[in-house]
C-alpha angles and dihedrals in degrees: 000000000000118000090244105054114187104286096238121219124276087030115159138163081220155304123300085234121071086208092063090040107083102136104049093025085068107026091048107032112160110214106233115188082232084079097057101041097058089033083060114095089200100043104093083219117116118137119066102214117192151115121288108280107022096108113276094138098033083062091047094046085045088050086049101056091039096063143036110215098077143160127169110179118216111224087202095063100037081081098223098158091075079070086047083054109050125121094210091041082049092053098041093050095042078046091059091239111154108245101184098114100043093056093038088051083051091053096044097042086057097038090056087048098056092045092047077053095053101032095053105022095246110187110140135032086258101065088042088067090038092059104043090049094061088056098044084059096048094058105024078119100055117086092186087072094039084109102039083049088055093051092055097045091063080063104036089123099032106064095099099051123107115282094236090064088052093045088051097052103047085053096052082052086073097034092062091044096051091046086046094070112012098050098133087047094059104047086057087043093054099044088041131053099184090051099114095037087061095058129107132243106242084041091045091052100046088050088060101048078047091046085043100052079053100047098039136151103273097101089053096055098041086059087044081060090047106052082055088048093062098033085064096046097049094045094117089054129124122170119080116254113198140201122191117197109189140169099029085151091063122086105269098127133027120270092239089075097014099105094033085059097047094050099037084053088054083052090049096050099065090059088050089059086077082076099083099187085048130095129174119185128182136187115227126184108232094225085058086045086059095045099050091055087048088053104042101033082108094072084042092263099174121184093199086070091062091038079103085056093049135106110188102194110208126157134203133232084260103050085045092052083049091051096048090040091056101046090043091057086051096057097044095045083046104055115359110033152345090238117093118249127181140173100298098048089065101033141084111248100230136020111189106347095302120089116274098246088045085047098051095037090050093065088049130088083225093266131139098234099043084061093042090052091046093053097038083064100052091047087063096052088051096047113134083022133096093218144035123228150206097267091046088052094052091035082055092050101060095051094046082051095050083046094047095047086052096042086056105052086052093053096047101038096087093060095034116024094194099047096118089059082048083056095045089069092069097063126136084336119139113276090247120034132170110232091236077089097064092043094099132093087236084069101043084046098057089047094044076049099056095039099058092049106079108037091217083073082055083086096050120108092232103058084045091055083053099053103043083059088046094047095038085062100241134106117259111229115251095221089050092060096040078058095055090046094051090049101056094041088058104055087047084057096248102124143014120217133212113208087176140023086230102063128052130258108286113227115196086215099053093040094024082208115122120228123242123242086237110064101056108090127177086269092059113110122223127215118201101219110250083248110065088038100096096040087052100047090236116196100232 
């Protein structure tokens, strides 16, 4: 047998999604310090922020099958869009009431359930009662607790049923108490859409002091009392308990609360810390990240607050060429041989005049899929070969380009509508430009142009920069609006950007610090990312 068997078809070195990963994920796992450091109960970090494929859910399946006190809850079951539904939910978020405690109290209320669950083995209405009554005993005495103790005790048989019905009837709670005292309201409300929006001022004020005396506070501070409550309870505790929260960036609630929930559950996370023997830990895409602080500034949501609370996963060349290594010996000690082969032994030494690993991992953000992917591709330009060579490689690369540049304005378009005509701009243009060559009206025409053509950019930022200045009767700056595009191309990972000859080109997903409008001038240079080159036809 020779040390390069023929590579078959339909060979990989494994899938884009973590949850469809299982063998390499696990086999060849690469350890990354990410893992520690959430797994950790002393350790303040609990939410994994990052872009989509550089490994959020591969750490919290990794936590899972490390210990065993383990609880991932699925979005999609805890039935909250019945809250996204709802006709009262509906009228309190179009009526500007602030719905955060209510939601934080919603979080907390199912993250306590799940750990009394873990932590007690609660699995029939039995044990509930058993339990409870085990905590109502050992603080009978203590007349701090009296109301945490009162709340419980409205679940005490309840604590192993499923967590949708929970979420459901504490949301009836406010339902009934809504419908209670804004009756004739709603009904307005449900036979007519522009309602609220009819209102005036000084009436539309007054119905929110009403609606707040009614959604107050008190549901937040009994859970407060809670989460002490057990904290105290549990002190003697030693094993971990954890609770694994995951694809909040797919559709599993309506837009309308989306962003309230998410913050209100990062609000909720830091009181959960008083459970030692509890960790929650969630995944969170940056880019949402992004778009949760651009829809709730108003309340002075402020990421730079919950940057304690934050795990930014990132991973280096090395650490990448680790990871590929790795899942390539596998492969080959799985199905072709018992030698070791790695990287090097398949592929061509040099692409370009730049070694073959540098030259794959340049036209990458640093993420673990983005290399899989890469490879994978390669891989099917080399099949019934035992090598693979230059023009694979390259052959490869223009179809992982195509796929990244996709990939991206999938990812954006929910926080930017028009980001594909953003991208557009950089089309057969030189690798590096200076901005003095988008400076002209040709090219804030063409884009006016693009971004009127399709009404879902209509939402975008950008075109809405474009018509207040349009309605407002004066003429935007080019150059104001080549700042805002930058900008934005820059935090995707289109593009890095030079402010001075001196310093080096700043990439958003290296720094993971944004740029300001400000400091790009005409004299800034512009670098297309290697990535995207191929897709966009650059001229190198």
């Amino acid at each position: 047998m020779t040390k390069n068997p023929i590579i078959q078809n339909g060979a990989s070195i494994g899938q884009l999604s973590a949850e469809a990963d299982d063998e390499f994920l696990f086999e060849c796992f690469f350890d990354h310090p990410i893992v520690a450091e959430v797994r950790s109960p002393q350790s303040p970090k609990m939410i994994i922020l990052g872009s989509t494929g550089i490994g959020k859910t591969a750490a919290l399946r990794m936590i899972e099958k490390l210990e065993e006190r383990v609880y991932s809850v699925e979005l999609d079951e805890l039935s909250l869009n019945y809250i996204s539904n709802s006709n009262v939910i509906s009228f309190l978020t179009e009526l500007g009431v602030p719905m955060d405690h209510f939601f934080q109290a919603l979080w907390k209320h199912v993250i306590c359930v799940e750990y009394i669950k873990l932590r007690y083995a609660i699995k029939s209405e039995d044990s509930s009662k058993r339990w409870f009554g085990n905590l109502k005993d050992a603080f009978s005495g203590d007349g701090a607790k009296k109301r945490a103790l009162a709340y419980l005790e409205k679940w005490e048989g309840k604590f192993w049923i499923s967590v949708d019905e929970t979420v459901k009837e504490i949301t009836e709670t406010l339902e009934k108490a809504i419908e209670a005292n804004f009756t004739t309201e709603l009904e307005k409300f449900a036979l007519d859409a522009g309602f609220v929006r009819k209102l005036g001022q000084e009436k539309k004020t007054q119905l929110v002091q009403r609606v707040k005396s009614v959604v107050d506070a008190d549901l937040l501070t009994e859970l407060a009392q809670v989460i002490r409550l057990l904290s105290a309870y549990d002190s003697n505790g030693q094993a971990s308990h954890y609770v694994l929260i995951d694809k909040l960036d797919e559709n599993w609630i309506g837009d309308n609360v989306k962003f309230s929930l998410i913050r209100s559950l990062i609000e909720a996370l830091k009181s959960m810390r008083k459970i030692r023997n509890l960790k929650v830990v969630v995944a969170l895409r940056a880019d949402l990240m992004e778009k949760v602080i651009e829809e709730t500034k108003e309340d002075g949501f402020q990421s730079e607050k919950y940057e304690d609370y934050f795990a930014r996963i990132s991973w280096t060349p090395e650490q990448l060429r680790t990871l590929v290594n790795d899942r390539i010996n596998f492969l080959y000690r799985r199905k072709y041989t018992k030698q070791n082969v790695f990287f090097d032994d398949i592929m061509p030494p040099v692409i370009n005049k730049v070694k073959t690993f540098p030259f794959l991992i340049e036209r990458t953000l640093l993420r673990p899929r983005d290399i899989i992917t890469f490879v994978n591709l390669c891989f099917a330009q080399g099949a019934e070969k035992t090598e693979i060579s230059k023009s694979d490689v390259l052959k490869a690369e223009l179809i992982y380009s195509t796929n990244r540049y996709d990939a991206m304005v999938d990812e954006w378009r929910p926080v930017y509508p028009a980001i594909e005509p953003c991208l557009k701009v950089l089309r057969e243009r030189r690798e590096s430009f200076l901005l003095s060559e988008l400076n002209t009206s040709r090219f804030a025409d063409t884009l006016l142009e693009e971004l009127v053509a399709d009404r879902r950019y209509e939402k975008d930022p950008l075109f809405q920069l474009v018509d207040n200045s349009v309605t407002s009767g004066s003429d935007i700056h080019v150059f104001t609006l080549v700042q805002s595009l930058m900008v934005r191309l820059h935090l995707v990972g289109a593009i890095g950007v030079n402010t001075s000859p001196q310093q080096p080109f700043q990439w958003f997903y290296k720094t993971h610090r944004r740029i300001a409008p400000t400091v790009l001038t005409s004299s800034s240079k512009v670098r297309i990312h290697p990535m995207l080159q191929a897709a966009l036809a650059t001229i190198r």
